[in-house]
C-alpha positions as CSV (number, residue, x, y, z in Angstrom):
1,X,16.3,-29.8,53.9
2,X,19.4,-27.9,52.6
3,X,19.9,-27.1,49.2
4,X,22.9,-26.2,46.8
5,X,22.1,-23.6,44.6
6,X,24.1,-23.7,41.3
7,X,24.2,-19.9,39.6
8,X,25.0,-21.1,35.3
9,X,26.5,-17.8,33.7
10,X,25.8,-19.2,29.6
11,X,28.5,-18.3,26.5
12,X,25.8,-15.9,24.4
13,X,26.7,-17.4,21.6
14,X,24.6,-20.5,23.3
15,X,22.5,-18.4,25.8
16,X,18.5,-19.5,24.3
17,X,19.5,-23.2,23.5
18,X,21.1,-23.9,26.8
19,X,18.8,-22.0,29.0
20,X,16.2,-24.1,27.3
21,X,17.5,-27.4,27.4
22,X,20.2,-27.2,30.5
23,X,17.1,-27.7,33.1
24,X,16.5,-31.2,31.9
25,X,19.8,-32.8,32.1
26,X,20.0,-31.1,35.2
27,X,16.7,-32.7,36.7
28,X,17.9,-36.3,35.7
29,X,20.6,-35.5,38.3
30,X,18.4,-34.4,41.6
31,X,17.8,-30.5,40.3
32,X,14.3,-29.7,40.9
33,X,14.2,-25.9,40.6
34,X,14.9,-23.5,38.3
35,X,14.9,-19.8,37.9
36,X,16.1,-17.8,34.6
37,X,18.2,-14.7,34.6
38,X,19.7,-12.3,32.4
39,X,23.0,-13.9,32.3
40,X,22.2,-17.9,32.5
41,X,20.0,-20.0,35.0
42,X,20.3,-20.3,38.9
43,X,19.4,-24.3,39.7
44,X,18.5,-25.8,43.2
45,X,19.6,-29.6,44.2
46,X,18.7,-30.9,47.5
47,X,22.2,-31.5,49.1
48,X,22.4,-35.0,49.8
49,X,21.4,-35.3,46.1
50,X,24.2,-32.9,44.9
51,X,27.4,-34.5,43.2
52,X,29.4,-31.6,41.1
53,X,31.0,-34.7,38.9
54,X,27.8,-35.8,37.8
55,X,26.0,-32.5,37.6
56,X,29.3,-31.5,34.6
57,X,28.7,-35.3,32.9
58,X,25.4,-34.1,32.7
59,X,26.1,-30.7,31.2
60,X,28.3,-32.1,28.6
61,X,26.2,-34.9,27.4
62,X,24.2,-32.0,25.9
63,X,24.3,-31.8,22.4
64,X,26.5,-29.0,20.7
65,X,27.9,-27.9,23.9
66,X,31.9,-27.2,24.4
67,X,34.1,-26.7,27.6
68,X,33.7,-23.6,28.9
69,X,31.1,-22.0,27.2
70,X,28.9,-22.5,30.5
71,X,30.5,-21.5,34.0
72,X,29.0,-21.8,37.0
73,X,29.5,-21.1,40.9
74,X,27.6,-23.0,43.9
75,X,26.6,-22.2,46.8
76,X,24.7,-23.6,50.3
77,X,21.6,-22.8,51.2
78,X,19.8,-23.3,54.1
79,X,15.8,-24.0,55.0
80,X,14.5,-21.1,56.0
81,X,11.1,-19.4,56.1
82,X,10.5,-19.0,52.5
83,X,7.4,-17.4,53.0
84,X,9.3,-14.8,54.6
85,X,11.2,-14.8,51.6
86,X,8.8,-14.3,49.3
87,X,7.1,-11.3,51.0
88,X,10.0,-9.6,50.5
89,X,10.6,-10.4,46.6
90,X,7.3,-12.2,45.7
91,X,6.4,-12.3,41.5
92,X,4.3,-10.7,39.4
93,X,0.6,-11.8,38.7
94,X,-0.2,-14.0,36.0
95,X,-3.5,-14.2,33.8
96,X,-4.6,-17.4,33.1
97,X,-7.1,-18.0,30.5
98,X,-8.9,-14.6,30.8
99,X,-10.8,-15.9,34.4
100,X,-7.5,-17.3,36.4
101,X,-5.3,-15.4,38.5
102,X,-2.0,-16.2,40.4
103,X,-0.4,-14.0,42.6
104,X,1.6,-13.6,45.5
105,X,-0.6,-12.3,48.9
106,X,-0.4,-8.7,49.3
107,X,-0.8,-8.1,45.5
108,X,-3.9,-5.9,45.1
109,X,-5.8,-6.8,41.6
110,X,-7.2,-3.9,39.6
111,X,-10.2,-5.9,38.6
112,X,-12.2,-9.6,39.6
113,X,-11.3,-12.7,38.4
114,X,-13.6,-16.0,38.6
115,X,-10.4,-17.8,39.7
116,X,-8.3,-15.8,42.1
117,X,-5.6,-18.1,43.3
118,X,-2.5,-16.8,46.2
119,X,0.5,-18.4,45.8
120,X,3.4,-17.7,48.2
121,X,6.1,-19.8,46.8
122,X,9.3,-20.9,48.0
123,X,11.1,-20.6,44.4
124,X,9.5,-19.3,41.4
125,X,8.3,-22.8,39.7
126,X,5.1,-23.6,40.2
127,X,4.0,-20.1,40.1
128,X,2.8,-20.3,36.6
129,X,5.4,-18.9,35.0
130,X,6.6,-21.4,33.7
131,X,5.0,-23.7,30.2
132,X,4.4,-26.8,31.6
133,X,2.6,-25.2,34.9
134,X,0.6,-23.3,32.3
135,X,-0.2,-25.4,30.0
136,X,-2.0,-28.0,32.5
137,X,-3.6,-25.2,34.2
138,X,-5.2,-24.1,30.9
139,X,-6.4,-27.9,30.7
140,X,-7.8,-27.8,33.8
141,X,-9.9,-24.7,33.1
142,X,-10.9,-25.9,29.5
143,X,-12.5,-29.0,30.9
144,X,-16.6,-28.8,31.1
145,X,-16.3,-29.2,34.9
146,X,-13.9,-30.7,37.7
147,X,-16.9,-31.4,40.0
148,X,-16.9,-34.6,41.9
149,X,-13.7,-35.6,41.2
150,X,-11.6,-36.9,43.0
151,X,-7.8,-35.8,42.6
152,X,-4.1,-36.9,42.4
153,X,-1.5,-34.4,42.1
154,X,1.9,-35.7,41.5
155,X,5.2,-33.3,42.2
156,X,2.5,-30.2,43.3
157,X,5.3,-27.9,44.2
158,X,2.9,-25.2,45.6
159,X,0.0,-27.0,45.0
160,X,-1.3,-24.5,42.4
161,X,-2.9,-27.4,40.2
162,X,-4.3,-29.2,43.2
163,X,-5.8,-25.3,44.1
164,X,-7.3,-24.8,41.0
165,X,-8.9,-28.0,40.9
166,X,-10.6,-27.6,44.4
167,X,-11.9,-24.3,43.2
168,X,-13.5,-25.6,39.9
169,X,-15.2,-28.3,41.9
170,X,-13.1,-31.3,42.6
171,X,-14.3,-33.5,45.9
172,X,-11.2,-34.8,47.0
173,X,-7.4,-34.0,46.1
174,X,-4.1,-35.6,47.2
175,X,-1.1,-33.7,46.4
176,X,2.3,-35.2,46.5
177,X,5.8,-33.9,46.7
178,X,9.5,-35.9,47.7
179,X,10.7,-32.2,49.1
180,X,10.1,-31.4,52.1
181,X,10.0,-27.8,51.5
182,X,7.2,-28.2,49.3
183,X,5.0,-30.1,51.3
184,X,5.1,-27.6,53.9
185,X,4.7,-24.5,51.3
186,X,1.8,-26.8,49.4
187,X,0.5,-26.9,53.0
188,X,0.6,-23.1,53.6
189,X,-0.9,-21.9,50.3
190,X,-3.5,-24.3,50.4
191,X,-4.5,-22.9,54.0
192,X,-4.3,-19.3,52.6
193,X,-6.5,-19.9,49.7
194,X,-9.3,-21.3,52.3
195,X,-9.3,-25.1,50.7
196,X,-7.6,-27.5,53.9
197,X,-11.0,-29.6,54.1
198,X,-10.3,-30.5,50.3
199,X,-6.8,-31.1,49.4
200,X,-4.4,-33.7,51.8
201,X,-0.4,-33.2,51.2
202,X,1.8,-35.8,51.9
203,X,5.5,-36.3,51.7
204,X,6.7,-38.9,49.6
205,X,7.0,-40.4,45.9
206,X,4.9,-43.0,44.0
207,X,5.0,-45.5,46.3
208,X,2.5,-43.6,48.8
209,X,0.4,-45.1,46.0
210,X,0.5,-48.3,47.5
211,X,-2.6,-47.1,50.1
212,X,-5.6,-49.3,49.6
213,X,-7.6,-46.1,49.2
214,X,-5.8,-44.5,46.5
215,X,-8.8,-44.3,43.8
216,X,-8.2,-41.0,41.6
217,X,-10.9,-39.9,38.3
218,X,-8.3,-37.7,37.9
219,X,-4.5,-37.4,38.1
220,X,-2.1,-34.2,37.2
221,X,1.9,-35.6,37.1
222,X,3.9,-32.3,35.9
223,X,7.7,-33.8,36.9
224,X,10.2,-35.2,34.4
225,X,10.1,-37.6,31.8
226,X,12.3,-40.7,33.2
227,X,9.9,-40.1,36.5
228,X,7.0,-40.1,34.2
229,X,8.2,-43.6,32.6
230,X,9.1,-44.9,36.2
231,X,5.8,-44.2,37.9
232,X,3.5,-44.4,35.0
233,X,2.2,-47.8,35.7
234,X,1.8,-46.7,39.5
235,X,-0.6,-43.7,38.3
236,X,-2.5,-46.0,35.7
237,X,-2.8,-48.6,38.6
238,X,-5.2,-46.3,41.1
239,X,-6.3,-44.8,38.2
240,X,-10.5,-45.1,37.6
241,X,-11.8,-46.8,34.2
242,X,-12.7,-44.1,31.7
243,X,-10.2,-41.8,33.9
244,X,-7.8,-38.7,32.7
245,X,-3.9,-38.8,33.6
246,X,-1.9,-35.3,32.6
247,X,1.2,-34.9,32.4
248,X,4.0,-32.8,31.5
249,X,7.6,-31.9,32.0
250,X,8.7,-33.1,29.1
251,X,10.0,-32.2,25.6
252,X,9.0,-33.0,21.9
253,X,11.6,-35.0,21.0
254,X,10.7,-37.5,24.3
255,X,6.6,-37.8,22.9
256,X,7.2,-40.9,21.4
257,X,8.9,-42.7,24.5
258,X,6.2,-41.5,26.7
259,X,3.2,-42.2,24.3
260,X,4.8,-46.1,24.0
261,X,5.0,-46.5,28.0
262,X,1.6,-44.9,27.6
263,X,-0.1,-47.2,25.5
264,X,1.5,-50.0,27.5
265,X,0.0,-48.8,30.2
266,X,-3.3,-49.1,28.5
267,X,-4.5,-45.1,28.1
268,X,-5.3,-43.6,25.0
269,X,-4.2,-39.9,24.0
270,X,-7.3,-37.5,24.2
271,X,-4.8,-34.2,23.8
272,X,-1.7,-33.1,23.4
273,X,-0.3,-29.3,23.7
274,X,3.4,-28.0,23.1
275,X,4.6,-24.6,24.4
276,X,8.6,-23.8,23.2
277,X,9.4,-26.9,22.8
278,X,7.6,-28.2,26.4
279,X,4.8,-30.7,26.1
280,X,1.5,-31.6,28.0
281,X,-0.4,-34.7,27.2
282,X,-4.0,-35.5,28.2
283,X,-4.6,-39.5,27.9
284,X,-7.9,-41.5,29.3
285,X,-7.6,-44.7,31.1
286,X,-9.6,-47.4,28.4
């Protein structure tokens, strides 16, 4: 799949609201990926996804924002081997809880880690780096124990939460992602971390739900909040009695809409975590 990669260069006098907030408005409009930079934010849209009239509606529906105080220049990009990529620029390694690790292969660790997770990916979220990644990954390790379970992991980018999960015990995990270029990457790390007769990736959205065998103890959505309200009803639906749905990608200010679809739905908060501004919620299927 080719992409369009969109490099923002922010006003300064703006520079930490927008490079907070701009990534949300951009994901209602096909932007899946994100990496920050010194001067602004570099975004990725899948190409056939990519409309430069709605990507500036969306920019200046944000609040407090004025004609040219962000500028911006696109450019194509091509599939490639991103793996390739990445042995070339790679990330540094990021502690997780004390006992989890994420790095890129290659990267030698100066001491041993209960956790030790490689994670060749083919942009930098899902990585770690980023709150809502981290925050569910901390949830993940803070529960008793994972073993048993069986697994749905909705938007896995690299599959890092599906990884994790194998490792502390899980049975059985599906991952899902709409981009091709994360399926195959999802596919690749989970190979390199030694986990294939675990974790099945497929291609698709929500409606791969529909399988008469979709039964999940456990299911991890970390996308964005108008996905989250979409497909909620299609997580809660394969969903086991007395299970856990997670989810994040999100902001403060949208809690209330998603707790309301939430409670619709018929789950009950069990936890809720916030991280500048980002939120991850823990509810349990009644």
């Amino acid at each position: 799949m080719d992409y369009k990669q969109v490099t923002f260069r922010i006003d300064a006098d703006t520079a930490d609201f927008v490079v907070e907030l701009l990534p949300a408005y951009l994901a209602e409009v096909g932007f899946d990926s994100f990496e920050e930079t010194s001067q602004g934010i570099v975004a990725y849209c899948p190409a056939d996804l990519f409309d430069v009239d709605t990507m500036k509606k969306a920019i200046m529906e944000m609040p407090c924002i004025e004609a040219g105080k962000i500028a911006f220049r696109i450019a194509d990009i091509a599939d490639r081997n991103w793996n390739e990529v990445w042995e070339k620029t790679g990330f540094e390694p990021i502690e997780i809880s004390g006992d989890c690790i994420i790095r890129p292969s290659g990267r030698q660790l100066s001491k041993q880690y209960r956790y030790d997770i490689i994670i060749n990916p083919v942009q930098s979220f899902g990585t770690g780096y980023h709150e809502t990644t981290r925050m569910i990954l901390r949830m993940l390790l803070d529960m008793p124990t994972l073993d048993g379970e069986t697994v749905l992991d909705m938007g896995c980018g690299t599959a890092v939460l599906s990884i994790l999960a194998a490792m502390r015990g899980a049975r059985k995990i599906t991952a899902i992602d709409i981009d091709p270029w994360s399926q195959r990457n999802a596919t690749e790390n989970i190979r390199i971390n030694g986990l294939d007769n675990k974790i099945e990736v497929l291609l698709g959205d929500a409606s791969a739900l529909r399988r008469s065998d979709c039964r999940y103890s456990l299911i991890m959505a970390n996308i964005n909040r108008n996905i989250l309200l979409a497909d909620m009803a299609a997580y809660v639906s394969c969903l086991d009695k007395g299970g856990c749905l997670i989810m994040s990608g999100f902001y403060s200010e949208d809690m209330d809409m998603i707790d309301r679809c939430a409670r619709e739905s018929g789950l009950s908060l069990e936890e809720k975590r916030t991280d500048n501004n980002w939120v991850a919620v823990r509810y349990r299927k009644l």
